[in-house]
C-alpha positions in Angstrom: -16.5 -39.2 9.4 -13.9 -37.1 11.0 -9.9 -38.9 11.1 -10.3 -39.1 14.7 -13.2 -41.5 14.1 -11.2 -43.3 11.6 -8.6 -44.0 13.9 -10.9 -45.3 16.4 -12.0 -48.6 13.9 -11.2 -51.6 14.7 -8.6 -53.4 12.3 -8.6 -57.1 11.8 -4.9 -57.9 10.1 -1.9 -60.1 10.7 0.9 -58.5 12.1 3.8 -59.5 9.6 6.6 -57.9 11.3 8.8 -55.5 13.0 11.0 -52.5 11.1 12.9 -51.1 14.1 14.8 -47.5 13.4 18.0 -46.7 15.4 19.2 -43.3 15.3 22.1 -42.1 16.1 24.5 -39.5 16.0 28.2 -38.3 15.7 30.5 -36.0 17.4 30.1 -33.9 15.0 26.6 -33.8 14.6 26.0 -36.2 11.8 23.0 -38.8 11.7 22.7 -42.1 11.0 20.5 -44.6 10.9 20.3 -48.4 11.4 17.2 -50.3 10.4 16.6 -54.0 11.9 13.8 -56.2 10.6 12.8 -59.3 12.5 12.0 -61.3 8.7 12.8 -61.5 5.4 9.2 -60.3 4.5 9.2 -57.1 5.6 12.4 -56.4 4.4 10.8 -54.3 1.0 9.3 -51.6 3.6 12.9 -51.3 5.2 14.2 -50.7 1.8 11.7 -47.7 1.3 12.6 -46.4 4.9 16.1 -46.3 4.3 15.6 -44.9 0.7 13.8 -42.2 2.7 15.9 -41.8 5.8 18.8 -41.3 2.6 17.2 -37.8 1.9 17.3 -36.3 5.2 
């Protein structure tokens, strides 16, 4: 099965939330980020995200 294919299956889930990534960036060409989750669930994947977005 090709990934197109893949992507093409239906998935029956939950939504559990929203991680929403702002970015932004300075006069001087510096980037930042700010990361807004819409519950406390989520928040561990908005930890890895930042983590991440910390490297770049």
């Amino acid at each position: 099965m090709s990934n197109k294919q893949k992507d093409l299956l239906p998935i029956e889930a939950k939504k559990c939330g929203t991680v929403t990534v702002s970015v932004y960036k300075d006069d001087a060409s510096h980037s930042f980020f700010y990361i807004e989750t819409d519950n406390e669930d989520i928040l561990p994947v908005s930890y890895v995200i930042e983590d991440t977005l910390s490297l770049y």
